[in-house]
N, C-alpha and C positions, 0 to 999 in steps of 0.2 A: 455683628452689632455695629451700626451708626449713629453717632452722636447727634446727626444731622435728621437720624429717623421722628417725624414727628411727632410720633405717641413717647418719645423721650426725651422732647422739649422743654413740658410741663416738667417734668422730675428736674431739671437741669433748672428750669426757671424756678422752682421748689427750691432747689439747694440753693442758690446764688442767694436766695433772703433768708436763709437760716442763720439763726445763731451759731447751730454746728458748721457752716463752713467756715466760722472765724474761731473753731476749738472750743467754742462755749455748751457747757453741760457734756464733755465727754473729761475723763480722767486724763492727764499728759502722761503720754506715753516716758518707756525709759529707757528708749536706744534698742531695744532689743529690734531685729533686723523681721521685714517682713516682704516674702514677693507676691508680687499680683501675677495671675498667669489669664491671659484672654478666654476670647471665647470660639466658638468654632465660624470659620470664614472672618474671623478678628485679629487685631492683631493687640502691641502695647497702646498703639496709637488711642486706643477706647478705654483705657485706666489712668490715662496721663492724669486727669481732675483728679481721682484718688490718690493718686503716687505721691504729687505735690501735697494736697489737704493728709496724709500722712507723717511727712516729714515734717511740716507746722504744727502736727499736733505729738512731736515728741519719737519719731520711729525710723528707723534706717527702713525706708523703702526702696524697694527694688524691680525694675521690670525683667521681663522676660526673655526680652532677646529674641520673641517670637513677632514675626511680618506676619505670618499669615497662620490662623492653627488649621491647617487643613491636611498636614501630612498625617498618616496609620499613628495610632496611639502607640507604640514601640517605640519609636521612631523622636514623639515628642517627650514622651519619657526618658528618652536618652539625653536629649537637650536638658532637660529640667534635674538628672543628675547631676548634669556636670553643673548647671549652674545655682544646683544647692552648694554642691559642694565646694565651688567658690566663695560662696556667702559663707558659709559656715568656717573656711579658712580665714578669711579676714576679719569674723567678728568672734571666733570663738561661742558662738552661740548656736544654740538651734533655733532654727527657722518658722515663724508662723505662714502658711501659705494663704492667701484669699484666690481663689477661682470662679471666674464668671462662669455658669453656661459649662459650655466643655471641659473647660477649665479646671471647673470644682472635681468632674470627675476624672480628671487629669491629679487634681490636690491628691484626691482620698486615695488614687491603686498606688500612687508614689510613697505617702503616708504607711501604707501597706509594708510595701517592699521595704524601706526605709526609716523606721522610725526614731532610730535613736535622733534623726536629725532635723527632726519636724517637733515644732514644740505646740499647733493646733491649728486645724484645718476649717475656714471660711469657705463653703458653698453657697455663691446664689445662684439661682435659679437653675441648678444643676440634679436632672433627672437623675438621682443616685441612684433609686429602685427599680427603674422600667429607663435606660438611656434610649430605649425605641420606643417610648411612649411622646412621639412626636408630632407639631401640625402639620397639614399635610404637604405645605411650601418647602419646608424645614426637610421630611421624607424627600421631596426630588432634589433639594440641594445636597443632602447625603449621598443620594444616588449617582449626582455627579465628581460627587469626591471618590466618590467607592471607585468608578469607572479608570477615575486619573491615578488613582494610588495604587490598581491592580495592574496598568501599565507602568509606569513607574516603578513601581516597587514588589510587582509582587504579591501586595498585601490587597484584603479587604476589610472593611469596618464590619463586617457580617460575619469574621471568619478571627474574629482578635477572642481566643477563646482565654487565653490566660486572663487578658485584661479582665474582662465581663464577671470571670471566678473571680478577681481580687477585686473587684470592685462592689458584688455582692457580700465581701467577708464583713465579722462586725467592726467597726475601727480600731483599731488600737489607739490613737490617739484622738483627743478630745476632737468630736468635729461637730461641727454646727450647718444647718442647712438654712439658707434664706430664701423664703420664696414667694410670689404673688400670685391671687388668685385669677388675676386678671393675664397671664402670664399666655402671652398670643404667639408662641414658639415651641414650646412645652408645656405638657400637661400637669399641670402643677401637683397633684397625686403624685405624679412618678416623684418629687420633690419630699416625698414624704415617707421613712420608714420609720420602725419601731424601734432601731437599736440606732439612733440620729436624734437627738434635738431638733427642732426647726420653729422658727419664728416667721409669723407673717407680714408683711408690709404691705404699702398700696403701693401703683404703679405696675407698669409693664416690665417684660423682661426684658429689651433693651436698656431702661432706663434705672434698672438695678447698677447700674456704675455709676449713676448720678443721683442715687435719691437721697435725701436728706434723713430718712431713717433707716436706710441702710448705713451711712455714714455713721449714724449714732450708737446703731447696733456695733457693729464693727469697733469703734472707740472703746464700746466698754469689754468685750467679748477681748479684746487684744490686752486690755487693763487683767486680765484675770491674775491671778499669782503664778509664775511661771511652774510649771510638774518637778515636781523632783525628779 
């Protein structure tokens, strides 16, 4: 994702005249601790807008600690333990997680394995039901990740069979899918199951880190009463 891509200009020039990026019409948050996790070939550098408009409107936000999300899903899972498990030692709380893109499906298998320490899981534009229901630019930058991470490590994205099983389970914890029909990366169906909530918004899928009703959705979805 590029903030600089131009189908995610509009959404950026969208939010900068909303009321919601100056906190207006969303509930203020109350400390409870939230991380953003990127998207795939992204890094934190494309949630910074969020992180910030987070913490203004009431939330210990947190980045990821991920440069680049392109290493085997095992791999970034292991990152994203240790770094719940951070958050959750300093704030005594469980964690809401928001996932762009990969990300979300990064949220929901950790969600999975993890929940006592997840307190509700934000996907956008994250193909939860078909993660290979991709465009077809999207399928050869895959291709060349699968290639680097098979050298490297061993691994391939073809070949992550635990994941793909946990990522298909129903959630255990509250999750919500955000996604656009216009969504020029994924197929926004795969964005969509039956045992998932999901809310529509306009805009592209880059430009789901900057739109002004994703923002708004997100404010009030994070407002919920925290689970017992």
């Amino acid at each position: 994702m590029r903030l600089w891509d131009p189908f995610a200009i509009r959404e950026l020039s969208a939010l900068l005249k909303d009321p919601v990026f100056r906190g207006r019409g969303v509930p203020h948050g109350d400390g409870r601790p939230v991380l953003l996790i990127p998207g795939f070939l992204a890094g934190d550098w494309t949630l910074r807008m969020m992180h910030a408009w987070l913490g203004r409107v009431g939330y210990r936000a947190y980045l990821s600690g991920i440069v680049l999300n392109v290493q085997h899903s095992e791999r970034m899972l292991a990152g994203l333990r240790r770094k719940v498990g951070a958050i959750q030692k300093e704030t005594g709380s469980r964690v809401s997680l928001i996932g762009h893109s990969r990300g979300g499906l990064l949220a929901k298998v950790y969600s999975q394995r993890k929940p006592e320490g997840v307190e509700q899981v934000l996907a956008l534009g994250a193909p939860l039901a078909d993660w290979t229901d991709l465009a077809s630019i999207t399928h050869h930058a895959v291709g060349v990740v699968r290639t680097a991470n098979e050298l490297a490590f061993g691994r391939r994205f073809n070949a992550e069979g635990r994941f793909t099983y946990d990522l298909k389970l129903a959630p255990i914890v509250p999750t919500t899918s955000i996604y656009t029909k216009a969504d020029d990366v994924v197929n926004f169906r795969s964005c969509l199951r039956p045992d998932i909530p999901a809310m529509q918004v306009w805009g592209t899928h880059n430009g789901l880190v900057v739109n002004p009703e994703v923002f708004r959705l997100v404010g009030r979805l994070l407002a919920r009463p925290a689970r017992p």
